[in-house]
C-alpha positions in Angstrom: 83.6 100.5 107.9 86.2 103.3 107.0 86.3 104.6 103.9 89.4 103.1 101.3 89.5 106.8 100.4 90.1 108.1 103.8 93.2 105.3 104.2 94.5 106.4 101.2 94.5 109.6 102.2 96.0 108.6 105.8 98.6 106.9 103.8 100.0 110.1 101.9 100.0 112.5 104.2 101.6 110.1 107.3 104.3 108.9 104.5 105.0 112.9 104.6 105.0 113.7 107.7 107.2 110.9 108.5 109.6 112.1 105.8 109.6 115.7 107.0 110.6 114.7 110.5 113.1 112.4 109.4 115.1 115.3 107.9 114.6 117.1 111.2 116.7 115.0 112.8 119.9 116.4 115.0 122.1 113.5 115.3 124.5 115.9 117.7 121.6 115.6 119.9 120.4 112.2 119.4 119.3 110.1 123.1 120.6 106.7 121.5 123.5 107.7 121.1 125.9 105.4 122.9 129.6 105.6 123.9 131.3 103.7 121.1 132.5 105.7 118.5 131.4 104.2 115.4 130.4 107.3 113.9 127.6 105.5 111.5 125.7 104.4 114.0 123.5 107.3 114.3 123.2 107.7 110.9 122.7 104.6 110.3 118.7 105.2 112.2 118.1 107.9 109.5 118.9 105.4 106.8 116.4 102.9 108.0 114.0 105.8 108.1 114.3 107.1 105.3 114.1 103.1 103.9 110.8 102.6 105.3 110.0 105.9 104.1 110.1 105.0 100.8 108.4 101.8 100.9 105.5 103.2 102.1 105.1 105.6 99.4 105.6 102.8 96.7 103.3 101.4 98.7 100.8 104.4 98.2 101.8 104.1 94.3 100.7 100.8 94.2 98.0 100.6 95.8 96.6 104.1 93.9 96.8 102.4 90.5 99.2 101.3 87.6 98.4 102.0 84.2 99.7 99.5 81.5 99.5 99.5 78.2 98.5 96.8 76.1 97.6 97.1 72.3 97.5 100.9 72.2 94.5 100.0 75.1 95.1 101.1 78.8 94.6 99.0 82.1 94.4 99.9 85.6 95.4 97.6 88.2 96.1 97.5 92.0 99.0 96.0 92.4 98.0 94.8 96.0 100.2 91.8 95.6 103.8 94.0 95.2 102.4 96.5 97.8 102.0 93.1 100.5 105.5 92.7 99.7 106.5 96.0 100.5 104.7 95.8 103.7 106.9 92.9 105.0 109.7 95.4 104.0 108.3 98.2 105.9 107.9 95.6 109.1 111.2 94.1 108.9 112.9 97.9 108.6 110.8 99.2 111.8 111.9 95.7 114.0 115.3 96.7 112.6 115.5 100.4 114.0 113.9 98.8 117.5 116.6 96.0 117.5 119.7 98.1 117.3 118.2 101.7 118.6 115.5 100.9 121.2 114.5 97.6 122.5 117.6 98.1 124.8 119.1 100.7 127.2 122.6 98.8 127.1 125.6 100.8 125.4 127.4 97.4 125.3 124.0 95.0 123.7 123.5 98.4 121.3 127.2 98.0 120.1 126.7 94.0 119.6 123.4 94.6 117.9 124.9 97.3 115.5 128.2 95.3 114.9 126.5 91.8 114.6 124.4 93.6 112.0 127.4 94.7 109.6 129.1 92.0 110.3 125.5 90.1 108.8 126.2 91.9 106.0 129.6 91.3 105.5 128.6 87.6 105.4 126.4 87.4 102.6 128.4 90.0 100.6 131.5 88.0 101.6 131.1 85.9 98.0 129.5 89.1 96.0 132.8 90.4 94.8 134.0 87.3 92.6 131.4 88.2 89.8 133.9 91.5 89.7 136.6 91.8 87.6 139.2 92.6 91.2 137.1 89.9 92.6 139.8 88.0 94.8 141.4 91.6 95.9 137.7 92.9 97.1 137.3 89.4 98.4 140.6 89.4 100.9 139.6 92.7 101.9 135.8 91.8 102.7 137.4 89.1 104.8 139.7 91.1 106.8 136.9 93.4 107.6 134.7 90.5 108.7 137.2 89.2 111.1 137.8 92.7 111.8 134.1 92.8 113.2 133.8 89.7 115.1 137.0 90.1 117.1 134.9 93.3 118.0 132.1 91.7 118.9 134.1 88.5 120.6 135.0 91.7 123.3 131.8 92.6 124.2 130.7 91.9 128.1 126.9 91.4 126.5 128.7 88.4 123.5 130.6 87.1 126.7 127.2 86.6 128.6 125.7 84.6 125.6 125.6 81.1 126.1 127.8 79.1 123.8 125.4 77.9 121.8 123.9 81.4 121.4 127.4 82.6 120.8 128.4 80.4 118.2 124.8 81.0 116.6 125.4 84.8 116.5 129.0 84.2 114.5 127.7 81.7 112.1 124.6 83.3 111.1 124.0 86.6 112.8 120.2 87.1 110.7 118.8 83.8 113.0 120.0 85.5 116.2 117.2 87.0 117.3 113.5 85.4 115.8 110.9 87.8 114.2 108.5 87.0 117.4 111.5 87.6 119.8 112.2 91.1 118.0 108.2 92.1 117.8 108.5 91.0 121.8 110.8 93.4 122.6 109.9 96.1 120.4 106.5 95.9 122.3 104.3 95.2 119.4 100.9 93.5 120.1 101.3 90.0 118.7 97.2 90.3 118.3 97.8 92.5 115.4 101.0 91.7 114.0 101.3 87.7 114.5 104.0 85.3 113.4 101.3 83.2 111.4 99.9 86.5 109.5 103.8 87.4 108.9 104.6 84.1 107.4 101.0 83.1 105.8 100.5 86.3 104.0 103.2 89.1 103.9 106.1 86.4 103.4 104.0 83.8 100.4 104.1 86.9 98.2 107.7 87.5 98.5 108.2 84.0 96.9 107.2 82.0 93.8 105.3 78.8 95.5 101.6 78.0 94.6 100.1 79.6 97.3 101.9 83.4 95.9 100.2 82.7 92.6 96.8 81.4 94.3 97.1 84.7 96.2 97.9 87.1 93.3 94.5 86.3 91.1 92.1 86.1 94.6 93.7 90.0 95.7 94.9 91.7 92.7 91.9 93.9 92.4 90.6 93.2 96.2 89.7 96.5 97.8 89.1 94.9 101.3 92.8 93.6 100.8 94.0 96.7 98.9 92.0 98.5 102.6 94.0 96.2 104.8 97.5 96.7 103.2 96.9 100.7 103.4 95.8 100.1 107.5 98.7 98.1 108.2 101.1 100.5 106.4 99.5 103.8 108.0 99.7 101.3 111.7 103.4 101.3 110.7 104.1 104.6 110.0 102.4 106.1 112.7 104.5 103.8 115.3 107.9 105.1 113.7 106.3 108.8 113.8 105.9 108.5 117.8 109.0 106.8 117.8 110.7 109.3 116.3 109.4 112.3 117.8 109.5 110.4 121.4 113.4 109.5 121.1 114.8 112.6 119.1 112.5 115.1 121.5 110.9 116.4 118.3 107.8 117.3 119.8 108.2 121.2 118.6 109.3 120.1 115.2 105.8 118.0 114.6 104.0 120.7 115.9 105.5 123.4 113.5 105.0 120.6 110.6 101.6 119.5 111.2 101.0 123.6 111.2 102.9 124.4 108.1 101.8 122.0 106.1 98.5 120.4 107.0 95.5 122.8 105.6 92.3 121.6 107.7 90.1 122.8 105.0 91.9 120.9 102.2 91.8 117.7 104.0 88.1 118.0 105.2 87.4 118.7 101.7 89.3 115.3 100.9 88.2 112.9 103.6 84.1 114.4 104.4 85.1 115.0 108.4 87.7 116.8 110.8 90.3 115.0 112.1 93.1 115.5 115.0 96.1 114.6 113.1 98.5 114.6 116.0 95.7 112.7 118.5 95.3 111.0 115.6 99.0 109.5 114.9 99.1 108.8 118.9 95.8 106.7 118.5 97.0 104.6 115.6 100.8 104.3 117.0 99.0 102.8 120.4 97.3 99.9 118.2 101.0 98.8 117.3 102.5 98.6 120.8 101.4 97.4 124.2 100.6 100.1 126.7 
């Protein structure tokens, strides 16, 4: 068994390598980028980066320890409970950057991915602006930009060759389009670690106020096998959008130069009792996520 300090340790120094890289990024030179012009699209990767990025070190915060106060007398908890919830968050930002970026080589599907994903957003925004004081004049404007989107998306050849029953889906409710297993599919995860059932049984009940969320909060508050598990998972994560990362935006040079700058071997011996690869190391942990 590995040690909870070592994950820990994982945790924090992934969660910066990860954001180091992320600034590295030269969008000029980006692979995914396609031929439609929306000129968000590529930015819109490093903003789902740098999303994950910080979940993952709330994550690390979380899990490290909380001090409250309470009658001049100070507690520490692990809030394992928050940090599961930030986990889903983590997952569902990583099957996002697949979805749109990398589970297809298709310019037109990319464009229909990105636009269907606004145009999600739009939606559920759509009724937002009447707690406003302009509420009706944000309003008519959301919904010109909403139609705006799905005449967009009515052009595509990849919308044409939907079904009409996947068609009509994608325009009433563009988040049901594509299930979480369909999306973990495609991204090439291994179902065997990340399963529906685990997804919906654990990461989603402490989203939500039910029984089962409350149940759950009193068994794992203070768990350190569960506080261990939550650190793997995260570290699993972080890892695959490292590889990702330097695989699509060729920054192979630019991990290199930070795991040199940046890494001392001496201080993280000193930290975790034993020598370890870092770069072998993120490969290793990256292949547990995807099928080879």
């Amino acid at each position: 068994m590995i040690k909870l300090d070592l994950y820990m340790v994982k945790l924090d120094l992934y969660i910066g390598i990860l954001g180091s890289l992320i600034i590295e990024i030269d969008f000029d030179k980006a692979v995914t980028k396609p031929r439609f012009s929306e000129k968000r699209y590529n930015e819109t990767f490093k903003d789902l980066s740098v999303k994950f990025a910080y979940h993952g070190s709330s994550i690390f915060t979380l899990l490290h320890g909380l001090n409250l106060n309470e009658n001049g007398d100070t507690n520490r908890i692990d809030d394992n409970c928050s940090a599961a919830i930030l986990l889903r968050a983590q997952l569902e930002c990583l099957l996002m950057l697949h979805h749109i970026y990398l589970n297809t080589e298709n310019d037109d599907e990319k464009e229909l991915r990105y636009y269907a994903w606004i145009y999600s957003a739009m939606l559920d925004q759509k009724n937002i602006s009447l707690l406003f004081e302009e509420g009706e004049k944000i309003k008519e404007k959301n919904e010109r930009e909403i139609c705006k989107f799905k005449d967009s998306i009515k052009k595509l050849d990849s919308f044409n060759k939907l079904s009409c029953k996947e068609q009509k889906r994608l325009l009433s409710n563009p988040r049901s389009f594509k299930s979480l297993k369909k999306k973990m599919e495609e991204a090439g995860f291994r179902l065997s670690f990340w399963s529906d059932k685990v997804y919906k049984t654990y990461l989603c009940d402490h989203a939500h106020s039910g029984l089962t969320s409350v149940a759950t909060l009193k068994r794992h508050q203070n768990d350190k096998n569960v506080k261990r598990d939550i650190a793997m998972c995260s570290i699993t994560l972080t890892c695959g959008l490292i590889q990702r990362i330097v695989d699509t935006f060729k920054l192979e040079a630019e991990l290199e130069a930070e795991l040199e700058a940046k890494i001392e071997k001496a201080e993280l011996e000193a930290k975790i009792e034993k020598a370890i690869d870092i770069k072998s190391d993120i490969k290793e942990i990256a292949d547990r996520l995807y099928n080879q």
